[in-house]
N, C-alpha and C positions, 0 to 999 in steps of 0.2 A: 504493500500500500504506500499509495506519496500522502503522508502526512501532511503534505507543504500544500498540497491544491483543496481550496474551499469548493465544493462541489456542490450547489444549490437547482433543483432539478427546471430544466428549461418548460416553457411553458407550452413552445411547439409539440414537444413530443408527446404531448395528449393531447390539448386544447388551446391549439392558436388560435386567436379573436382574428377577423377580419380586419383588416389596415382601415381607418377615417380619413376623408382629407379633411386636413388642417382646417378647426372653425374658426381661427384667429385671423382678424385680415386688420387690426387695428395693433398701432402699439402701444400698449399700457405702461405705467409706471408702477416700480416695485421700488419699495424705500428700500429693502434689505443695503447694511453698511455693505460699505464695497474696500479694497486697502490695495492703494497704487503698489505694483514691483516693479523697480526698476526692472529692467532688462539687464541680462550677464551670461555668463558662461559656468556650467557647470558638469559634473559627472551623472550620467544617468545610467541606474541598472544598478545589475549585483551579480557576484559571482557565486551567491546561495540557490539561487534559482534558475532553472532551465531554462525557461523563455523570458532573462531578463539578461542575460549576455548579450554580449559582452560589455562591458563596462566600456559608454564613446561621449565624447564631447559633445556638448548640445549651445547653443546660442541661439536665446530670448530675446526679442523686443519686449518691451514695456506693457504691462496689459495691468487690468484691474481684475480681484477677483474678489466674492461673498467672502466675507468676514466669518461667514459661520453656514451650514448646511441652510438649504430652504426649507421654511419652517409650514407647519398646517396655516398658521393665520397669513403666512403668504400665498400658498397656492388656494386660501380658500378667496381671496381675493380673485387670484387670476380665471377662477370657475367661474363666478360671481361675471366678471366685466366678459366672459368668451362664450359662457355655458360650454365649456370645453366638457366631454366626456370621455374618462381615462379610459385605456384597451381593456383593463379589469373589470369595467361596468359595460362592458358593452354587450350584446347577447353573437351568442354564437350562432353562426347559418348551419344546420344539417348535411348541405351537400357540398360542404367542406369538409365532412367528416363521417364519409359513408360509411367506414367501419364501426365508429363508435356508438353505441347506444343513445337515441334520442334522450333519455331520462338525464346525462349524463353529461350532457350538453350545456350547460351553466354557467353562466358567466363568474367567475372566481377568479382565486391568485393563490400562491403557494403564501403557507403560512407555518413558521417553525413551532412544530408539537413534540417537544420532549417523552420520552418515554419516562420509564421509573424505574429502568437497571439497564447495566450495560447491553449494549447493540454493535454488532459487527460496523467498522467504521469504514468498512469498504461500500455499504448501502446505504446513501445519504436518504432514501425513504424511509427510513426506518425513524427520522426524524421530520422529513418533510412532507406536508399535507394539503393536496389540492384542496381549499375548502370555498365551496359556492359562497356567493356573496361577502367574499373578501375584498378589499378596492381600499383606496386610502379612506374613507371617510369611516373603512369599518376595517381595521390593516389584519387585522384577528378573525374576521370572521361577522355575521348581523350580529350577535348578540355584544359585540366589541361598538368601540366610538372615539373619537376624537373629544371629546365636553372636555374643556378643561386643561387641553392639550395643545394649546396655537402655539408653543415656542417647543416642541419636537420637530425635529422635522417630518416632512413628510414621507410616506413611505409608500410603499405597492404601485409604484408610476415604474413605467418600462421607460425605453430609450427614446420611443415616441412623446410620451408624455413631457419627458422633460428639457425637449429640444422643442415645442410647442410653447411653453411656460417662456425659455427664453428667448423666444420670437416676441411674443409679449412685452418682455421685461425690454426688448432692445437688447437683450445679452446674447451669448452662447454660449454651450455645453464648451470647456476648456478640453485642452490636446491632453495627449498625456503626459508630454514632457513639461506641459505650463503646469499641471499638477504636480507633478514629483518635484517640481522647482521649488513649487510654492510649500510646499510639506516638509522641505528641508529647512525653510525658515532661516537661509542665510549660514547651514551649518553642512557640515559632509560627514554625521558620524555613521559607521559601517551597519550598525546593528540595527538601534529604535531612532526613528525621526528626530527625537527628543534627546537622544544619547548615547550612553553605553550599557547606562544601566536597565533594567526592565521597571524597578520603581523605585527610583532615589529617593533615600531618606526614608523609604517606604510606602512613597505616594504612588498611586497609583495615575499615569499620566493618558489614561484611556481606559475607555469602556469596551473591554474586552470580556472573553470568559475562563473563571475561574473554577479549579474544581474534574470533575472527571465528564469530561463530554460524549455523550448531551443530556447525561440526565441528572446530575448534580454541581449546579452551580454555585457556590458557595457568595457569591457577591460583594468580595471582598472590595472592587472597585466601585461597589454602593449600588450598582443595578444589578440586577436579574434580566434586563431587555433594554428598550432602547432608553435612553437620556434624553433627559430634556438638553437643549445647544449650552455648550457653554461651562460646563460641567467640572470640565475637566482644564489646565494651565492651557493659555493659550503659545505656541509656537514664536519665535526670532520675529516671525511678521504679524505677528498680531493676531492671525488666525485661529481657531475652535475648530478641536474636533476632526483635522485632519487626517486622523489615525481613530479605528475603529467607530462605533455607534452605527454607524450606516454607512455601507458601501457608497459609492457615488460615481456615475455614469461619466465617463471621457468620449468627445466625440470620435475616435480613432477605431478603425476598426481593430477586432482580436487578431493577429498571428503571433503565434512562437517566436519566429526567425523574422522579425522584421527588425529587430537590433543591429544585425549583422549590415543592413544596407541601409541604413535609417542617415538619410540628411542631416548634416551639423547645424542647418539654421534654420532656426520653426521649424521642427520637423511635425507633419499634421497629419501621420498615420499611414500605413498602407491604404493601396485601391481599393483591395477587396478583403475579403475574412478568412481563413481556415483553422480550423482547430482538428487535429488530428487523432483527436476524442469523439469528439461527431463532425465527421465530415458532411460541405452542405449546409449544414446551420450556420447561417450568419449571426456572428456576436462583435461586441462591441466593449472596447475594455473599462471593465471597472477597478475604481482604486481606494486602497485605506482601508477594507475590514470592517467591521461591525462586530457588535455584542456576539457574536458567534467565534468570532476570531480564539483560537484556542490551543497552546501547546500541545495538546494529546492528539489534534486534527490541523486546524488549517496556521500556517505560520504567515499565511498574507497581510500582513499589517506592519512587518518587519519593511525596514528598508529598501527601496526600490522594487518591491516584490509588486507582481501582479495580479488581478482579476479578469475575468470576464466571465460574457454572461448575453445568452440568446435575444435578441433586440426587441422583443414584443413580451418578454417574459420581466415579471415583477417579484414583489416578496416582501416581506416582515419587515426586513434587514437592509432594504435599498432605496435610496434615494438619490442626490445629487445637491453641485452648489454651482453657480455659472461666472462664467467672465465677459469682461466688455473690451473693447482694443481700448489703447489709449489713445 
């Protein structure tokens, strides 16, 4: 087993929702703070990880990026001014899915359901659960809610949803070398974004999981699930949250080997996708880890390590934060 890959199950290979077009034709404003980076030169990647080799030089222009993850009372805004309708609420057509059972057919989103004793960690269903009427507004499931919740971010939005949001905002979903840039915070230590240590002084510097995964989390870094923003010390640049609470969408698509030929300046992803886990599935890379992140399983939250993740597929654990050029 690779310990090191968070494996969160895609939403194609049971119930992909049919693609919307874009209901946004207006651009709105989003107050979320924004924190200028200069532009520079740094190292990107690691030599812990497979598809994060080789360690090559990268040089940034200047961009602006979220202060902190996009929160519920932001996208409940953006719903509010588009009537945008996330891929999670949307209902499924039948003759897009001739094999499957009409009953079965339900608009939902993957939602992490812990067991209550150890499970082979080679079957990530053993903790993950399609459940009908999952969507942000209900990230758990109907009998779940946001009341109470506008500075979490938001969660169960796919690739679509949150390249939509910042068409709104006048932003965009950041590359992924503007995110690894920005999650160093000005610093180059090899292990945690934040250092060397995993929690100096004993603090805990991210909402990760502690404990024997997935069925006993001990909460040592004060959650059991997701964080409210802000939680946790913020980053060299001012940033929140960089590292773990919720994954967060890069507009780049997923390959392995695109390090190896990756442009020194703005580099803005490969053409196209492959993952040679499922071949065909188009994904899209996500970065920083969430409350799931866990030494016994997925070690992505470590430095320069990566995610991804099928581009119409959502979850508990995923969100996003946007950038605007300068």
């Amino acid at each position: 087993m690779d310990c090191t890959v968070c494996k969160a199950p895609s939403r194609a290979t049971a119930m992909k929702a049919p693609l919307q077009k874009d209901s946004n034709s207006a651009t709105g404003i989003d107050t979320g703070k924004m924190i200028l980076l200069q532009g520079g030169t740094f190292q990107m990647g690691s030599n812990t990880f497979f598809d994060a080799k080789p360690i090559h030089k990268v040089n940034l222009t200047s961009f602006y990026i979220d202060e902190h993850e996009v929160t519920n009372d932001q996208f409940v805004k953006f719903v509010a001014a588009t009537h945008y309708v996330t891929v999670a609420e949307r209902p499924l057509d039948p003759k897009d899915y001739p094999d499957i059972p009409k009953e079965k057919l339900v608009a939902g989103s993957g939602v992490f359901t812990p067991p209550d004793h150890p499970v082979n960690l080679n079957n990530p269903m053993d903790w993950w659960t399609y459940v009908p009427g999952a969507n942000w507004k209900h990230p758990e499931g109907p009998k779940s809610n946001i009341d109470g919740k506008g500075n979490y971010p938001v969660v169960q939005v796919c690739y679509e949803d949150c390249a939509a949001f910042a068409k709104w905002a006048d932003k965009r979903l950041p590359t992924e070398a503007e995110w690894e840039f920005a999650a160093k915070g000005g610093h180059n230590y090899p292990t945690y974004y934040w250092g060397t240590e995993k929690t100096p002084n004993g603090k805990y510097m991210a909402n990760n999981f502690q404990g024997n995964f997935p069925y006993a989390n001990t909460k040592l870094d004060g959650y059991a699930g997701l964080a409210p923003i802000k939680q946790y010390p913020a980053n060299g640049y001012q940033l929140y949250d960089m590292d773990g609470n919720v994954w967060e969408w890069c507009s780049d698509f997923y390959r392995p080997d695109f390090y190896a030929n990756s442009p020194t300046n703005n580099p803005q992803g490969p053409t196209d996708s492959y993952d040679p886990e499922e071949p065909g599935t188009v994904k899209r890379v996500q970065r920083g880890g969430s409350f799931l992140c866990s030494d016994d399983y997925c070690l992505r939250y470590k430095t320069g390590s990566r995610g991804k993740g099928e581009q119409s597929s959502a979850s508990n654990n995923l969100g996003f934060r946007c950038v605007r050029d300068f």
